[in-house]
ZADO-1210 file (C-alpha; in nm, 4 decimals, padded with zeros to 6 digits):
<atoms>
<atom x="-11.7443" y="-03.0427" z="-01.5465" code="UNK" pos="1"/>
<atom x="-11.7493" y="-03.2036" z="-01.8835" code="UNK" pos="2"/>
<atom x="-11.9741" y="-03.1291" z="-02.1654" code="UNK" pos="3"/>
<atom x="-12.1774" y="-03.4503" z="-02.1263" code="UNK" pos="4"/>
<atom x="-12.2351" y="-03.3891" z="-01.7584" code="UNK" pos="5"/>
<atom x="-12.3230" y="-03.0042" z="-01.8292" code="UNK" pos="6"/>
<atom x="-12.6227" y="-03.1816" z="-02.0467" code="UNK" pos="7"/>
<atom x="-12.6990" y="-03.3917" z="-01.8019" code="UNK" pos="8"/>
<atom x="-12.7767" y="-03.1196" z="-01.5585" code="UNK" pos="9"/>
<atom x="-12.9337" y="-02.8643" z="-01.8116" code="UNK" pos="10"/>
<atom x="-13.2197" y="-03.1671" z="-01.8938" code="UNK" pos="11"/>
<atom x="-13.3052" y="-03.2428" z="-01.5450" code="UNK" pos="12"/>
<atom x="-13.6255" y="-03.0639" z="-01.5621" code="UNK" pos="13"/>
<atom x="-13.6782" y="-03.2067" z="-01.9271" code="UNK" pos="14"/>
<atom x="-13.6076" y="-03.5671" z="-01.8620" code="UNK" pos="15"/>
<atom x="-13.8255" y="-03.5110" z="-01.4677" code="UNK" pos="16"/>
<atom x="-14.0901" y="-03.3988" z="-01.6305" code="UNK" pos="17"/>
<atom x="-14.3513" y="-03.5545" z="-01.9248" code="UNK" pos="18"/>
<atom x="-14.1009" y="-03.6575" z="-02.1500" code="UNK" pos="19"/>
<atom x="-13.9281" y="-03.8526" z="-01.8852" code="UNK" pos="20"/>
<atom x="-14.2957" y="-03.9854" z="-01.8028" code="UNK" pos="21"/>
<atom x="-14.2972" y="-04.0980" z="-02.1544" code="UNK" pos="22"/>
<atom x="-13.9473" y="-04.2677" z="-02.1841" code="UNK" pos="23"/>
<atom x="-14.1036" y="-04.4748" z="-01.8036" code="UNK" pos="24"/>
<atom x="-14.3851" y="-04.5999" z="-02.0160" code="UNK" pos="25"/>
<atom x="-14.1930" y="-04.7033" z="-02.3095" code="UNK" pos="26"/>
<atom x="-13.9555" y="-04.9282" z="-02.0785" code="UNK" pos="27"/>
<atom x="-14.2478" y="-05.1012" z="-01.9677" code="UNK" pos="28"/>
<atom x="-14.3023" y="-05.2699" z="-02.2906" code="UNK" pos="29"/>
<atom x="-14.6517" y="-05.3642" z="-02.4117" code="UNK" pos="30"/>
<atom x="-14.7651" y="-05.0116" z="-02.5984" code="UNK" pos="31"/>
<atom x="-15.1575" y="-05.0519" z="-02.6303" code="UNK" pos="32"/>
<atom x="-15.4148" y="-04.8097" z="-02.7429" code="UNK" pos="33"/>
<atom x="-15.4491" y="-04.6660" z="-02.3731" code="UNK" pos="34"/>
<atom x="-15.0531" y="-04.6273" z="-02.3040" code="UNK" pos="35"/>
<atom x="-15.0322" y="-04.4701" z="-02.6751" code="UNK" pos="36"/>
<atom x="-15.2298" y="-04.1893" z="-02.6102" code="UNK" pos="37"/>
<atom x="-15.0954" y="-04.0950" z="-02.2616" code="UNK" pos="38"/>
<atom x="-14.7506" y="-04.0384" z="-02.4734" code="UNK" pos="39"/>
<atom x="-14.8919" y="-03.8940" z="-02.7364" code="UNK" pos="40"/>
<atom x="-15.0267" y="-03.6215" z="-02.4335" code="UNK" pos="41"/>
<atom x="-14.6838" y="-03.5945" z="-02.2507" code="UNK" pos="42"/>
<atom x="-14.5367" y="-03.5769" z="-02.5894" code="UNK" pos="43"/>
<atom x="-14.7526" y="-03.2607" z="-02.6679" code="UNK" pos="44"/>
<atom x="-14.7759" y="-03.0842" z="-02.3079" code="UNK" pos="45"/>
<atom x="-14.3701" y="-03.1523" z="-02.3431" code="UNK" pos="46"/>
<atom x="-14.3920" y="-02.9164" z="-02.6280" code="UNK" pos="47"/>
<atom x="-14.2542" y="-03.1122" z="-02.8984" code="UNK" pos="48"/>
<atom x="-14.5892" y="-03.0193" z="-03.1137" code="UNK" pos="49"/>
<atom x="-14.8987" y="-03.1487" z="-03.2723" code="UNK" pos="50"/>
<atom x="-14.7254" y="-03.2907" z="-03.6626" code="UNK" pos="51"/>
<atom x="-14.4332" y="-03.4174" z="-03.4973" code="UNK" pos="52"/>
<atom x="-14.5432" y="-03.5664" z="-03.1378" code="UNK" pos="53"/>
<atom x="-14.8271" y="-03.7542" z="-03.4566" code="UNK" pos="54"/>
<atom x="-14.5023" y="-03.8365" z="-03.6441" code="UNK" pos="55"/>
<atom x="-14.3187" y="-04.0465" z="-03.3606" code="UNK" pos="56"/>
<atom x="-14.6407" y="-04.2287" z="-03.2443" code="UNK" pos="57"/>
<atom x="-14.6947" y="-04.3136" z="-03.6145" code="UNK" pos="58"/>
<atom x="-14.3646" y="-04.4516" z="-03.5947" code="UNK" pos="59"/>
<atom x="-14.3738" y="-04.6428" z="-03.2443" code="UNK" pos="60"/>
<atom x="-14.7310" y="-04.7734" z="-03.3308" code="UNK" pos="61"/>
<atom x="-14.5429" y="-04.9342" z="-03.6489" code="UNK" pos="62"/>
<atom x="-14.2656" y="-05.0797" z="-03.4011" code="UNK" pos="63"/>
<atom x="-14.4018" y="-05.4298" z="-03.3309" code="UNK" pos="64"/>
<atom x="-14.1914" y="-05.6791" z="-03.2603" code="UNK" pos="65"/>
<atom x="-13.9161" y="-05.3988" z="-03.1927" code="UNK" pos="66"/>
<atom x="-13.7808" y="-05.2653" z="-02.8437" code="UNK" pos="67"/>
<atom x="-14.0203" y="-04.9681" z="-02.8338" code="UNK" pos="68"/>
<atom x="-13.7010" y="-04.7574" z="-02.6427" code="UNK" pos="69"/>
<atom x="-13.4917" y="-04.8586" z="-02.9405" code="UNK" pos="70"/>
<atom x="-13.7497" y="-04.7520" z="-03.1894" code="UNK" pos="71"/>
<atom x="-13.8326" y="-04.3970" z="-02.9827" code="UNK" pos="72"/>
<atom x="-13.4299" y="-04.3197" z="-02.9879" code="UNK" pos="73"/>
<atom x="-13.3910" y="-04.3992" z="-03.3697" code="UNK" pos="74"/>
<atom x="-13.7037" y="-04.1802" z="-03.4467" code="UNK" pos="75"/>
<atom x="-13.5552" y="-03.8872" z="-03.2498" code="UNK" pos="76"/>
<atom x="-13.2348" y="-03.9040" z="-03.4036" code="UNK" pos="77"/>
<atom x="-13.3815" y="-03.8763" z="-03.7087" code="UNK" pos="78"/>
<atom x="-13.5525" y="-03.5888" z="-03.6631" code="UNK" pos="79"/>
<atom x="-13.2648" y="-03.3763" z="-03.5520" code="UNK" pos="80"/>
<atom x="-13.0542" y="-03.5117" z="-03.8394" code="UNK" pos="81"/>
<atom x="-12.6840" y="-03.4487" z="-03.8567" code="UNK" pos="82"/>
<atom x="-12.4663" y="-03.2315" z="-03.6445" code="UNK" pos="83"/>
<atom x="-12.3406" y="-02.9449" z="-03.8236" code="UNK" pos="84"/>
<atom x="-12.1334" y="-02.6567" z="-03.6468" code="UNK" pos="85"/>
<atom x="-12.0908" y="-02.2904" z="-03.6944" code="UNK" pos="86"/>
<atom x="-11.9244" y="-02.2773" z="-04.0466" code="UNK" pos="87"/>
<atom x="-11.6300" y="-02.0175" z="-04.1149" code="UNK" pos="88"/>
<atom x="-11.5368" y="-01.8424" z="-04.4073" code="UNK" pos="89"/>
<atom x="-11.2683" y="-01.9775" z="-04.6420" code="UNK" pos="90"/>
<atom x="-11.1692" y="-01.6150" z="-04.6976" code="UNK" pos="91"/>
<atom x="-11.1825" y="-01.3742" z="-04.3847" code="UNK" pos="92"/>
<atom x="-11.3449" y="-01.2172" z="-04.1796" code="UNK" pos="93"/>
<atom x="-11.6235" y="-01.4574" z="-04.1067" code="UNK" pos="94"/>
<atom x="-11.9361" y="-01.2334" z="-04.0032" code="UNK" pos="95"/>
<atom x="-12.1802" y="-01.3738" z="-03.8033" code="UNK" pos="96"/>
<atom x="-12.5138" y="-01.1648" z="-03.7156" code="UNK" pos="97"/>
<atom x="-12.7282" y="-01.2675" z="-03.4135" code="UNK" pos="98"/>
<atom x="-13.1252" y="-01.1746" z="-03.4717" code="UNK" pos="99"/>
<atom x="-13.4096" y="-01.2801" z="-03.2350" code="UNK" pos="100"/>
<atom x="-13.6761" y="-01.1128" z="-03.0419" code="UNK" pos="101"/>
<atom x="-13.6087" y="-00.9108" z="-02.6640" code="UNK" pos="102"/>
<atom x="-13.4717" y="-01.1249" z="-02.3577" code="UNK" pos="103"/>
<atom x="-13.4077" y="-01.4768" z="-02.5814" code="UNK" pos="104"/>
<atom x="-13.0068" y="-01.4221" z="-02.4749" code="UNK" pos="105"/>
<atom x="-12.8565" y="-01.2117" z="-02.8388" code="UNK" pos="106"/>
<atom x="-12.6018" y="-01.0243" z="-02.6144" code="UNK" pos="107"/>
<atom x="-12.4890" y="-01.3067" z="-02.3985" code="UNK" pos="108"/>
<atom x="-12.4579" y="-01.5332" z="-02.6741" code="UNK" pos="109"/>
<atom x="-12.2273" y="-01.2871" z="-02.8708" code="UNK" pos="110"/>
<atom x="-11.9866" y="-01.2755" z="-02.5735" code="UNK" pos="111"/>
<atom x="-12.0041" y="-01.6271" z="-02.5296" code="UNK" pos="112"/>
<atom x="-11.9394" y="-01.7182" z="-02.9002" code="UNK" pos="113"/>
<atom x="-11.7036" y="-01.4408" z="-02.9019" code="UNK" pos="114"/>
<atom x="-11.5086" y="-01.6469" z="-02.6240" code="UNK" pos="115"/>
<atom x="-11.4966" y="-01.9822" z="-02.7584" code="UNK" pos="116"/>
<atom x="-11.3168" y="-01.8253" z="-03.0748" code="UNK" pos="117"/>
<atom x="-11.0733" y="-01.6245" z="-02.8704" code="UNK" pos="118"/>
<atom x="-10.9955" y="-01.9564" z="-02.6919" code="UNK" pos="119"/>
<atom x="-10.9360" y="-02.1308" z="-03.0159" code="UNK" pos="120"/>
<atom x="-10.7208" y="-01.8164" z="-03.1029" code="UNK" pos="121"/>
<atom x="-10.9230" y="-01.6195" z="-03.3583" code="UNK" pos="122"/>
<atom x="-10.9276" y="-01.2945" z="-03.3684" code="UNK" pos="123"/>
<atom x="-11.2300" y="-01.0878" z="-03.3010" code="UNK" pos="124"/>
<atom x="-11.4435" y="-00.7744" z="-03.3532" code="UNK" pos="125"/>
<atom x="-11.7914" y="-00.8017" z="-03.2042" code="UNK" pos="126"/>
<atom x="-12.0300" y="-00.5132" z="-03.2712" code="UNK" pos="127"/>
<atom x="-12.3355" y="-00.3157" z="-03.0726" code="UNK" pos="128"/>
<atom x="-12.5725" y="-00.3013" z="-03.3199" code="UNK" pos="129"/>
<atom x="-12.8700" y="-00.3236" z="-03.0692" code="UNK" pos="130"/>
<atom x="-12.8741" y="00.0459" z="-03.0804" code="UNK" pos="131"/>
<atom x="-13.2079" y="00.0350" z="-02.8986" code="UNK" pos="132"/>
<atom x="-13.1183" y="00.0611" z="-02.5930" code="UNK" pos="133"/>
<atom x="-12.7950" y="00.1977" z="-02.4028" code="UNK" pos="134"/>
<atom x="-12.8505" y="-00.1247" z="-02.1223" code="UNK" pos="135"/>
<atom x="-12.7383" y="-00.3350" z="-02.4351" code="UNK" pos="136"/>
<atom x="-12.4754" y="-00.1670" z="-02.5290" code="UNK" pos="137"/>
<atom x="-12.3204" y="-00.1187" z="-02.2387" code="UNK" pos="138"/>
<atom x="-12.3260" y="-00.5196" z="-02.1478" code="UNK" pos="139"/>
<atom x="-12.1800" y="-00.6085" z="-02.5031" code="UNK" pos="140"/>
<atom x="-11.8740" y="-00.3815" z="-02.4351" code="UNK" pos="141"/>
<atom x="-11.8404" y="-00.5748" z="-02.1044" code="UNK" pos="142"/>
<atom x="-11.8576" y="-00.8790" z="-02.2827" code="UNK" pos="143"/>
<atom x="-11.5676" y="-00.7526" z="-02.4686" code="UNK" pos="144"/>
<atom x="-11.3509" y="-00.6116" z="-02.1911" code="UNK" pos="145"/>
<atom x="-11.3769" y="-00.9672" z="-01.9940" code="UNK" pos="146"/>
<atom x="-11.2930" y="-01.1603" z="-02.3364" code="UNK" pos="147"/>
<atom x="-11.0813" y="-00.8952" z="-02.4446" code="UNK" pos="148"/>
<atom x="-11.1744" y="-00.8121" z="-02.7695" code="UNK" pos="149"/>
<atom x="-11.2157" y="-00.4774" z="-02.9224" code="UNK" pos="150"/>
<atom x="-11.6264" y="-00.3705" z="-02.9736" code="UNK" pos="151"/>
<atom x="-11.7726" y="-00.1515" z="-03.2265" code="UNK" pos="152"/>
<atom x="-12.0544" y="00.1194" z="-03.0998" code="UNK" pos="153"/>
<atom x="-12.2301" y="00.3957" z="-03.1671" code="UNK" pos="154"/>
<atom x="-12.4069" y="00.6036" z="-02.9588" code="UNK" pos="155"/>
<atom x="-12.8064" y="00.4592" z="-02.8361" code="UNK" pos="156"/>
<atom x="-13.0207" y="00.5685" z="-03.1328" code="UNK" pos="157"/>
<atom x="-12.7701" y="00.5397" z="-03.3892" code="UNK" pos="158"/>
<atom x="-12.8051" y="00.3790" z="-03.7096" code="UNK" pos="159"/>
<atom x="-12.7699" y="-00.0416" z="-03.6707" code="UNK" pos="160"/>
<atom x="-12.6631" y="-00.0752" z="-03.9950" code="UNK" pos="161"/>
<atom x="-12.3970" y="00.1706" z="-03.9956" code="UNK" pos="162"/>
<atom x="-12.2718" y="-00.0294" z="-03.6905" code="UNK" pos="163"/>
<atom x="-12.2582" y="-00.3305" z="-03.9030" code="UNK" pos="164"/>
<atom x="-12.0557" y="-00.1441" z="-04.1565" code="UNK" pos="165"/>
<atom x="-11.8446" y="00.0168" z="-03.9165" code="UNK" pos="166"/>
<atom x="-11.8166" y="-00.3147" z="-03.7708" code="UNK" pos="167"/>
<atom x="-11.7317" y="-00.5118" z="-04.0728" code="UNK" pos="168"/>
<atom x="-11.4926" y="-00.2378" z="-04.1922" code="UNK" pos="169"/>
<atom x="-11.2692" y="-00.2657" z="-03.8955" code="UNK" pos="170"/>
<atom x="-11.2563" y="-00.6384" z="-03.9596" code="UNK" pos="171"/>
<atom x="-11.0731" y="-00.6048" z="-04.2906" code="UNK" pos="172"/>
<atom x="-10.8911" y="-00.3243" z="-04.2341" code="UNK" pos="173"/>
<atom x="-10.7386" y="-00.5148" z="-03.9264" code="UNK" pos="174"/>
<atom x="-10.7343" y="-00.8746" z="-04.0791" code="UNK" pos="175"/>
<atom x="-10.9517" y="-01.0214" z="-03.8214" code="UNK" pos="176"/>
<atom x="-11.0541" y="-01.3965" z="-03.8131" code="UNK" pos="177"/>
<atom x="-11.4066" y="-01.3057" z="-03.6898" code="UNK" pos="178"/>
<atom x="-11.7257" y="-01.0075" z="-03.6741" code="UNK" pos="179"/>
<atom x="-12.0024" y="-01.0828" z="-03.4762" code="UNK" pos="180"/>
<atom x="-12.2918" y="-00.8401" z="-03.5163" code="UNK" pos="181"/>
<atom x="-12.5483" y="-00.8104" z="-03.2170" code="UNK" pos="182"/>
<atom x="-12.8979" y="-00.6876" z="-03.3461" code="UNK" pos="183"/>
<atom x="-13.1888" y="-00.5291" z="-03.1576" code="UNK" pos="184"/>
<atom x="-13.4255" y="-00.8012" z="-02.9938" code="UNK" pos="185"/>
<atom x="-13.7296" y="-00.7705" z="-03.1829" code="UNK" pos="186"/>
<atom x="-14.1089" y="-00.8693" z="-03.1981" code="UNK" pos="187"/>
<atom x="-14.1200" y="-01.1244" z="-03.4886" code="UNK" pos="188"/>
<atom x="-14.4494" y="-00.9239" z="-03.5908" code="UNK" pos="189"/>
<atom x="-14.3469" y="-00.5819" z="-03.6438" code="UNK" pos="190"/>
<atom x="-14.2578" y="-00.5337" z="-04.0044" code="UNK" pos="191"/>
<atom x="-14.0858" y="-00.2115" z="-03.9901" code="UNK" pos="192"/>
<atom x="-13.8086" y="-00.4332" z="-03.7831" code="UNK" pos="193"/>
<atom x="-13.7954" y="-00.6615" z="-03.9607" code="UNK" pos="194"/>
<atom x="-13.7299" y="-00.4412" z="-04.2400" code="UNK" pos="195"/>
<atom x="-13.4312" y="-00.2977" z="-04.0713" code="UNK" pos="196"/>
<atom x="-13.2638" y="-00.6203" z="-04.0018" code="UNK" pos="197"/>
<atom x="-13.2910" y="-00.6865" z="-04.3978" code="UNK" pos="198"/>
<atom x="-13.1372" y="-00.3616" z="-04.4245" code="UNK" pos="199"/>
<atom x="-12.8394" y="-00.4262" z="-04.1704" code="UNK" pos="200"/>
<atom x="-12.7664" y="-00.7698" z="-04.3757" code="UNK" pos="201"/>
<atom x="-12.7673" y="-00.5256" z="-04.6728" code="UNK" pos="202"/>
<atom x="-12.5379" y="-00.3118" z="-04.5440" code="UNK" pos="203"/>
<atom x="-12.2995" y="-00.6249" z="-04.4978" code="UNK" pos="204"/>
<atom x="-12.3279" y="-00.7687" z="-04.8362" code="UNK" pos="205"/>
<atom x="-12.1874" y="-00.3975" z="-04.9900" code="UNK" pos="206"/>
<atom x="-11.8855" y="-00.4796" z="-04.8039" code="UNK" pos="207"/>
<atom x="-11.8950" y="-00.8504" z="-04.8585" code="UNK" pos="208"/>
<atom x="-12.1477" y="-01.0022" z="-05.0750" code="UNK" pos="209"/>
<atom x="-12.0584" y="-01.3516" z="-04.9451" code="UNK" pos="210"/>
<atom x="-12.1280" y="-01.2148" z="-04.5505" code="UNK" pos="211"/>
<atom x="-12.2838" y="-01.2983" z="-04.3400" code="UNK" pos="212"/>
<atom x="-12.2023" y="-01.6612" z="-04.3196" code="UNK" pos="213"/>
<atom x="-12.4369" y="-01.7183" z="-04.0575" code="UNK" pos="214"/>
<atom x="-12.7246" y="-01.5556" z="-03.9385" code="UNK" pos="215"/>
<atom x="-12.8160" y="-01.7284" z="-03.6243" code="UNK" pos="216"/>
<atom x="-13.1735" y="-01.6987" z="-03.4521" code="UNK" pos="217"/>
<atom x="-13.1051" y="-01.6890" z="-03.0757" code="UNK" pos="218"/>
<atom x="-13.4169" y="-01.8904" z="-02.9625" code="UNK" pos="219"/>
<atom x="-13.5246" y="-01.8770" z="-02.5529" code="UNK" pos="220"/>
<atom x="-13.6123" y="-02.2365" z="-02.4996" code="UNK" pos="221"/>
<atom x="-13.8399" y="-02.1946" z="-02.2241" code="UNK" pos="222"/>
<atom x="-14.0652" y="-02.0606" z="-02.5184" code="UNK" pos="223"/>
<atom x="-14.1620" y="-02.3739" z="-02.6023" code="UNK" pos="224"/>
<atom x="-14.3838" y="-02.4004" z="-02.9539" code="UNK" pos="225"/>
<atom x="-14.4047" y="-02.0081" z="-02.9786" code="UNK" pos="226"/>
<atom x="-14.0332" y="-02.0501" z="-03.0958" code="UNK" pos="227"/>
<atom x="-14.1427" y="-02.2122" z="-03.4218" code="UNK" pos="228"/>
<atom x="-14.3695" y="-01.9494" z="-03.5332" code="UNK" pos="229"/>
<atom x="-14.0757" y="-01.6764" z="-03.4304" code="UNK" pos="230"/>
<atom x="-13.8331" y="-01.8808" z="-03.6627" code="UNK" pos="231"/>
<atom x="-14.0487" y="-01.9049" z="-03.9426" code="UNK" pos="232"/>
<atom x="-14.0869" y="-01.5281" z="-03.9640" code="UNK" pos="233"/>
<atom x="-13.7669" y="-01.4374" z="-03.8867" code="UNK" pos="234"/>
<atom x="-13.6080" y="-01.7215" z="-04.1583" code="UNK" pos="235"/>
<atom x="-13.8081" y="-01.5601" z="-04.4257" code="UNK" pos="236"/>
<atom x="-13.6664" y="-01.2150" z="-04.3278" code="UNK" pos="237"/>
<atom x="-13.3336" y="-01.2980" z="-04.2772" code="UNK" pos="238"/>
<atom x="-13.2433" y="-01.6498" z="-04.4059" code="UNK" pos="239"/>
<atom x="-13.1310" y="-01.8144" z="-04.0649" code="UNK" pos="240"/>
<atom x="-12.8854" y="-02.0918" z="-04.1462" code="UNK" pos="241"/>
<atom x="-12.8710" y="-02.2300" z="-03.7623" code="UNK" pos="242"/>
<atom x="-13.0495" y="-02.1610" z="-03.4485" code="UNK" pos="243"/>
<atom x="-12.8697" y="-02.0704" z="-03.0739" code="UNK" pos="244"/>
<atom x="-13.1120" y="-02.2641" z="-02.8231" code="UNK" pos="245"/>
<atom x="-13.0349" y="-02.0699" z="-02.4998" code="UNK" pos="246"/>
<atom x="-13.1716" y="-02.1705" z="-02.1222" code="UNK" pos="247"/>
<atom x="-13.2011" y="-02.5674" z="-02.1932" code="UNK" pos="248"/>
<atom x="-13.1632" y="-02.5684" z="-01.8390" code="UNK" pos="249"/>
<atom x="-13.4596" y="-02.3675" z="-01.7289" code="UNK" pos="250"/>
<atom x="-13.7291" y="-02.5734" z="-01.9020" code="UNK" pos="251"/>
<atom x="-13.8771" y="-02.8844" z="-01.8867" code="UNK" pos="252"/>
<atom x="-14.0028" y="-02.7942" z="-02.2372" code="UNK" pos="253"/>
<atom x="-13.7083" y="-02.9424" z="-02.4130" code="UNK" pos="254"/>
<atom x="-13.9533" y="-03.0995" z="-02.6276" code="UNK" pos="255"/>
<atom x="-13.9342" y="-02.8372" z="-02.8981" code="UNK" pos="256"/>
<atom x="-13.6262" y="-02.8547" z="-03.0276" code="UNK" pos="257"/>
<atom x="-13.7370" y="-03.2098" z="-03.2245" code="UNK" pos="258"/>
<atom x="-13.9964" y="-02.9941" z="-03.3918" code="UNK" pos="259"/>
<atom x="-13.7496" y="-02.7361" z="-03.5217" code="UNK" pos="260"/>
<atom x="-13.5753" y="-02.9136" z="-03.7654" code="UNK" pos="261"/>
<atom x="-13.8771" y="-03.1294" z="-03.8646" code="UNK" pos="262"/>
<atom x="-14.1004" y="-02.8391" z="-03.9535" code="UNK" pos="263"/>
<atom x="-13.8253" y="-02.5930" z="-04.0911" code="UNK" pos="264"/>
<atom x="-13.5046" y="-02.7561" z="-04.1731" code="UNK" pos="265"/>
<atom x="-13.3274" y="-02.5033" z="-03.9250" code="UNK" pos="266"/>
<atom x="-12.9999" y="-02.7040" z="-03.7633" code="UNK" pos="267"/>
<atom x="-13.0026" y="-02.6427" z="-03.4078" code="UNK" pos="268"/>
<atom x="-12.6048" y="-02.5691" z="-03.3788" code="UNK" pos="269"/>
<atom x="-12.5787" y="-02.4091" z="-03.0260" code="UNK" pos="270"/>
<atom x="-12.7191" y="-02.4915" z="-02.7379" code="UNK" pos="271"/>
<atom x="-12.7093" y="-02.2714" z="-02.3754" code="UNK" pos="272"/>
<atom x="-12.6904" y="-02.5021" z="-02.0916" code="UNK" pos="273"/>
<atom x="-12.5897" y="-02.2892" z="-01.7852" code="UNK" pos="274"/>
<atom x="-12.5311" y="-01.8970" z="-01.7132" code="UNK" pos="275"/>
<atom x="-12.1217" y="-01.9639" z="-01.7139" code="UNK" pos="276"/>
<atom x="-11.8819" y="-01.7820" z="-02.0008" code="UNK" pos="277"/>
<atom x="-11.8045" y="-02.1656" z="-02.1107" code="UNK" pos="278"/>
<atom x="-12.1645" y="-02.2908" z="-02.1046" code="UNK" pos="279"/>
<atom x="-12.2335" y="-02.2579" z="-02.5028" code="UNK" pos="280"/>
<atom x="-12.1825" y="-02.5760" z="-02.6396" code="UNK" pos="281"/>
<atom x="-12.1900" y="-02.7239" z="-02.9810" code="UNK" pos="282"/>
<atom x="-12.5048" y="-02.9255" z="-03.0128" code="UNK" pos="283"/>
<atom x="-12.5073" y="-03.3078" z="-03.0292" code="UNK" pos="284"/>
<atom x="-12.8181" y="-03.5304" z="-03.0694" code="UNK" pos="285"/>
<atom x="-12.6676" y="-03.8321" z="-03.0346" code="UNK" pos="286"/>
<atom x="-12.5740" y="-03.6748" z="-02.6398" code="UNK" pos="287"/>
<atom x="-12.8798" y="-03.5141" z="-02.6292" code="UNK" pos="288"/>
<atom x="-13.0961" y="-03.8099" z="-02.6974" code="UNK" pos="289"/>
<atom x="-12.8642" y="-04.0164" z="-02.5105" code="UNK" pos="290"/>
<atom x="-12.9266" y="-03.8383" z="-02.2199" code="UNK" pos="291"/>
<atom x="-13.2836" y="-03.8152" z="-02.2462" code="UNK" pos="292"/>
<atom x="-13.3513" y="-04.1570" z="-02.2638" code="UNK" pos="293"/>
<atom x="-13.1041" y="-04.3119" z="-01.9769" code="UNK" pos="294"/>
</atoms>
C-alpha cells in the first residue's frame, strides 16, 4: 500500500465526519449567511479552532466570484505552509530527542523513526531515557532488537539525563549517523518535569552544543485542540522545531493540525497513519489536503 493510499485510509473518519460535511456544502456553490455559519460550526466541532476556523471563513466569505472549493484548498495550504522534513546534522551524530506527555506514542515513534533511518542505511543508537517506568524501557529495547540497533539504558529510576549522555557518548565514540533520545511522557503542567527535560537537553549540549537538532513534540491527534496548549508549553521549555502527529487514523478530529502551524509556527513533519513499523510518514499538505477535499 502506497503512501497516498495509507492517507487515504488514516482520514476516513476525518473526511466522514464534519469536515467532510463542510467540503459537501462548499461543492454546492452559493455560500450565504445560513450555509456560512453551519461551516464555520463543523469547522470548529472538527477541531480546527476558534482564530483559525474565523480565519478561513474570512477568507471564503471574500471568495466571490471564485470556486468556493478552490478558494477552501488554497486557504488550507496556506496555513500548513511548506513541507520541511527531519533535518540532519552536517557533522555527526544527529541527536534527536522525543518529548510529549504519557500515551501520545514517544516510544513507538522512536522505533519507528529509528527504522526508516536503518532502511536508508544510517546508523543508529536510540536511548531509554523514560526512566519512569520499567514498561517503557523494556518496549524501547524491543524496538531495538526488531530494528536491530543497539539501545542505551539504565536501570528504572535512573537519572534521564545521564541516559542522554551515556547515549550521546556512545554515538561518537562509535561514529554513528544517528541518537534518538526517548524522554518520560509528561503532564505539560508540572514544572518540576519540565525542568528535567531542560536539564536532559543540557546534558546534550556539554557533549554537543549544536545537539539536539531536533526536538520533536510527539502530539496524540485524537487530542484535538488540547494539543495546542500542550505545544505551547512544551515549545517554551524545550524549543520544539517539528511536531510527530501520531493516530491520524483514529480521529475524525483531523481538524487541528491547520491550527498548529497557524497559531505557533510548529511544522508538522511526521505524521502516524496506522499501527505498522512503516506507517510514519513524512508529512505532505499538498496530499493531505488533496485528500481531504476529493
Amino acid at each position: 500500500m502506497g503512501i497516498f493510499d495509507l492517507l487515504k485510509k488514516s482520514l476516513q473518519k476525518t473526511k466522514a465526519g464534519f469536515l467532510g460535511k463542510a467540503f459537501s456544502i462548499l461543492k454546492s456553490g452559493n455560500l450565504d449567511k445560513e450555509k456560512i455559519e453551519e461551516i464555520r460550526e463543523l469547522l470548529l466541532l472538527a477541531d480546527v479552532g476558534i482564530p483559525t476556523s474565523d480565519y478561513i471563513i474570512e477568507k471564503l466569505k471574500n471568495s466571490k466570484g471564485k470556486d468556493p472549493l478552490e478558494t477552501l484548498k488554497s486557504v488550507l495550504l496556506e496555513l500548513l505552509g511548506q513541507d520541511e522534513s527531519v533535518r540532519l546534522s552536517a557533522v555527526p551524530p544527529t541527536v534527536y530527542t522525543l518529548v510529549g506527555v504519557n500515551g501520545s506514542g514517544k516510544t513507538t515513534t522512536a522505533g519507528k523513526l529509528a527504522f526508516r533511518f536503518k532502511k536508508s542505511g544510517k546508523r543508529i543508537v536510540l536511548g531509554a531515557g523514560d526512566t519512569f517506568r520499567a514498561a517503557a524501557i523494556e518496549q524501547l529495547k524491543e524496538w531495538g532488537k526488531r530494528v536491530d540497533v543497539p539501545v542505551i539504558a539504565h536501570q528504572m529510576g535512573a537519572d534521564p539525563g545521564a541516559v542522554a549522555y551515556d547515549t550521546v557518548s556512545h554515538a561518537i565514540a562509535e561514529n554513528l549517523d544517528i541518537a534518538i533520545v526517548d524522554t518520560a511522557g509528561r503532564l505539560h503542567t508540572k514544572d518540576n518535569l519540565m525542568r528535567e527535560l531542560e536539564k536532559v537537553h543540557k546534558v546534550i549540549k556539554k557533549l554537543r552544543p549544536d545537539q539536539p537538532e531536533e526536538v520533536l513534540l510527539v502530539l496524540d491527534s485524537t487530542i484535538g485542540q488540547n494539543a495546542i496548549q500542550q505545544a505551547r508549553i512544551f515549545d517554551k521549555s524545550t524549543g520544539v522545531t517539528g511536531i510527530v502527529l501520531t493516530k491520524l487514523d483514529g480521529t475524525a478530529k483531523g481538524g487541528m493540525i491547520f491550527s498548529i502551524k497557524r497559531e505557533l509556527g510548529i511544522p508538522v513533519k511526521l505524521i502516524g497513519i496506522g499501527e505498522g513499523i512503516e506507517d510514519l510518514k513524512d508529512f505532505s499538505a499538498s496530499d493531505f489536503v488533496d485528500e481531504l477535499l476529493q
